[in-house]
C-alpha positions as a Markdown table, in Angstrom:
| # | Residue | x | y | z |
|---|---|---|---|---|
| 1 | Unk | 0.0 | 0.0 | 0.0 |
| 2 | Unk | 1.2 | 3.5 | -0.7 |
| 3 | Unk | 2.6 | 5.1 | 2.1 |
| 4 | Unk | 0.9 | 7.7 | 4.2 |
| 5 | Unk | 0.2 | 11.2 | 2.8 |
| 6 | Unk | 1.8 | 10.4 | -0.7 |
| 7 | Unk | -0.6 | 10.8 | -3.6 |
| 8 | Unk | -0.7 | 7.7 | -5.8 |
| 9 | Unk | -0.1 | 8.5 | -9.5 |
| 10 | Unk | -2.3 | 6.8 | -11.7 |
| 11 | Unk | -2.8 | 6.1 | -15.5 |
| 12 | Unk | -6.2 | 4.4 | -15.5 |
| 13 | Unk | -9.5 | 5.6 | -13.9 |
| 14 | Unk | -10.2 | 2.7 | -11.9 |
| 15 | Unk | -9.9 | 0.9 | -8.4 |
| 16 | Unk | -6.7 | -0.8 | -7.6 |
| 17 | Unk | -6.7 | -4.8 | -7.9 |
| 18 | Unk | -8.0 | -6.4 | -4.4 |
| 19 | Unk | -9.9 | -3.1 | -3.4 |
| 20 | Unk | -13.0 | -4.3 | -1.5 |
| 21 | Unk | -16.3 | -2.6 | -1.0 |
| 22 | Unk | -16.9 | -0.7 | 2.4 |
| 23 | Unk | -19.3 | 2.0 | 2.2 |
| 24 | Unk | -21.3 | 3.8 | -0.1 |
| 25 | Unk | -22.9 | 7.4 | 0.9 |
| 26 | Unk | -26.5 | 8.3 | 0.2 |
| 27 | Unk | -27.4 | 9.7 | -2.8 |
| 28 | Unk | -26.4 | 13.5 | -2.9 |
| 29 | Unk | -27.8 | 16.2 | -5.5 |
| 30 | Unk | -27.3 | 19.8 | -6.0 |
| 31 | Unk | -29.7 | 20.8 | -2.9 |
| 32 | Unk | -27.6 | 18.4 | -0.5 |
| 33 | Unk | -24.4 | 18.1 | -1.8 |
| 34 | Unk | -22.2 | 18.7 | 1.7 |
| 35 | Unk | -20.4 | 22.0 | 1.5 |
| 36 | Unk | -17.2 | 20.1 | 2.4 |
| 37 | Unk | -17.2 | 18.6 | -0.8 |
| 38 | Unk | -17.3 | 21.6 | -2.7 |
| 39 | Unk | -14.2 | 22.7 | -0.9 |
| 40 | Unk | -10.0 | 20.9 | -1.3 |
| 41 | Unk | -10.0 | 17.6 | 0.8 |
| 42 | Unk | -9.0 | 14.4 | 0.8 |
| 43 | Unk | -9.9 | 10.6 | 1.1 |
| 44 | Unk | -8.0 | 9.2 | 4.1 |
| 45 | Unk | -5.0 | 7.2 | 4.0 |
| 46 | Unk | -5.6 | 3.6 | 2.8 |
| 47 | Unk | -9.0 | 4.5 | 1.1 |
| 48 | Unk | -9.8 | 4.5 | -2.7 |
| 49 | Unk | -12.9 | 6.4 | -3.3 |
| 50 | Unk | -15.3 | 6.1 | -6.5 |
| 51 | Unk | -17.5 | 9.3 | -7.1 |
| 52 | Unk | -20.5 | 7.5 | -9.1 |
| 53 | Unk | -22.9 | 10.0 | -11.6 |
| 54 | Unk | -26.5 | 8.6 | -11.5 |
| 55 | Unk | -28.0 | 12.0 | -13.3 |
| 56 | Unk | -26.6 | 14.7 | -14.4 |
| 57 | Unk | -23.1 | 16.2 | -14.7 |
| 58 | Unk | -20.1 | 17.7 | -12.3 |
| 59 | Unk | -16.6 | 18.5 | -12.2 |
| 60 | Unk | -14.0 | 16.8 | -9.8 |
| 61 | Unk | -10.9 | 18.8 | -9.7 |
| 62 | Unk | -7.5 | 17.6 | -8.6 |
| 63 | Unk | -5.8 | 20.7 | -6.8 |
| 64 | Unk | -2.2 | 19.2 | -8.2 |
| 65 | Unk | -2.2 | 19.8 | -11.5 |
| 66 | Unk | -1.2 | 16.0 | -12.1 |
| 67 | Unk | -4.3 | 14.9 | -12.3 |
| 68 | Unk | -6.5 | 18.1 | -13.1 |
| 69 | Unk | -10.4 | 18.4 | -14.0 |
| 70 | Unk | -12.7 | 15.8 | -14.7 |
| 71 | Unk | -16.0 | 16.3 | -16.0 |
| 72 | Unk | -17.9 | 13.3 | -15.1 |
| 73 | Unk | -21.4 | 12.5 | -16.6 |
| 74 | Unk | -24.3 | 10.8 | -15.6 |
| 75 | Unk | -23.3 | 6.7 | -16.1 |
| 76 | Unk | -19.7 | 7.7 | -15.3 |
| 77 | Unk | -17.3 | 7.6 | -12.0 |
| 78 | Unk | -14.7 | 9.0 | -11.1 |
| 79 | Unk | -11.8 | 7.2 | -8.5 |
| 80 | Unk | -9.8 | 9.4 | -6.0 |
| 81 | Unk | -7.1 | 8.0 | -5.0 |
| 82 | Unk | -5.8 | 8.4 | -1.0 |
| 83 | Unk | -4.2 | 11.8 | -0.6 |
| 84 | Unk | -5.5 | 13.2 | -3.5 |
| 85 | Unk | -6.6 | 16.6 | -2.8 |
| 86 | Unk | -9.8 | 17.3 | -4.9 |
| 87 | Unk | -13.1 | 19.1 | -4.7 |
| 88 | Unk | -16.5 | 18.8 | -6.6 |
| 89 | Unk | -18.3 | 21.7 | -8.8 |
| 90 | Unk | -21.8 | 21.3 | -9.6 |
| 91 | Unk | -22.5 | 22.5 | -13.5 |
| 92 | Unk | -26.4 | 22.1 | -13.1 |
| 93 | Unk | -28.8 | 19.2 | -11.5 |
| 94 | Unk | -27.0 | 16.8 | -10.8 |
| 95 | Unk | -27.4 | 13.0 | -8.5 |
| 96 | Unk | -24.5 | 11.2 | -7.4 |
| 97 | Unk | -22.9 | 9.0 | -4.7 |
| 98 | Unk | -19.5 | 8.4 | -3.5 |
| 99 | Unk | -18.2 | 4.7 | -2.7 |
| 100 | Unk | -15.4 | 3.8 | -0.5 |
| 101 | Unk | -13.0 | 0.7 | -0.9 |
| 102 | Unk | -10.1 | -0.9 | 0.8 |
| 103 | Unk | -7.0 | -3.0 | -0.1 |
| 104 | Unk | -7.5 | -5.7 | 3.0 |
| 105 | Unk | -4.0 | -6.9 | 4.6 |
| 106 | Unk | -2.4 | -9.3 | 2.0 |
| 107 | Unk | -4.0 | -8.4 | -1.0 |
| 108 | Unk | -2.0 | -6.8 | -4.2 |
| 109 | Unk | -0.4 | -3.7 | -4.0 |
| 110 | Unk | -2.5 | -0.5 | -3.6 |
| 111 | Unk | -0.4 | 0.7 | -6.6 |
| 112 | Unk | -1.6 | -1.8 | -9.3 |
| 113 | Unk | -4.3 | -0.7 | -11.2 |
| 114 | Unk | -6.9 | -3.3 | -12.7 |
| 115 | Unk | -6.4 | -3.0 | -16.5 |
């Protein structure tokens, strides 16, 4: 697994190989988006996150410029890596849900990517 606080580079948009399922949050639209994720933070050390699109459209935005802005469309997802620093911007209506996933002890490498 990466160490803690680095940012893991990554070529392809999707979970590493082993990541498991932990949590999903509810469903979150333009009315009750959470105002911390309109602002820079992070998912936690060890945690892969998947921003999912069910409607609409929005922008996730890397604050390094290694990974930049992502519009991300309705049927689409987005994964933020741990220590990523991102935030969201809303473009119009907009329905979406963020997942969280682990690499459990013993499993591959946080750093390989499922191709």
């Amino acid at each position: 697994m990466a160490a803690a606080g680095t940012i893991v580079e990554m070529t392809a948009d999707q979970l590493p190989d082993g990541a498991v399922f932990v949590r999903v949050t509810p469903d979150f639209d333009e009315h009750t988006v959470p105002a911390g994720l309109r602002c820079a933070h992070r998912v936690a050390d060890g945690v892969w996150g998947r921003l999912v699109v069910r409607a609409g459209t929005l922008d996730v935005v890397f604050e390094d410029t290694a990974h930049g802005r992502h519009a991300v469309r309705a049927g689409g997802a987005k994964v933020l890596p741990p220590g990523a620093r991102h935030h969201v911007e809303l473009v119009g209506p907009v329905r979406f849900a963020i997942e969280f996933h682990r690499i459990p002890s013993g499993a591959a490498s946080a750093d390989t990517v499922a191709e």
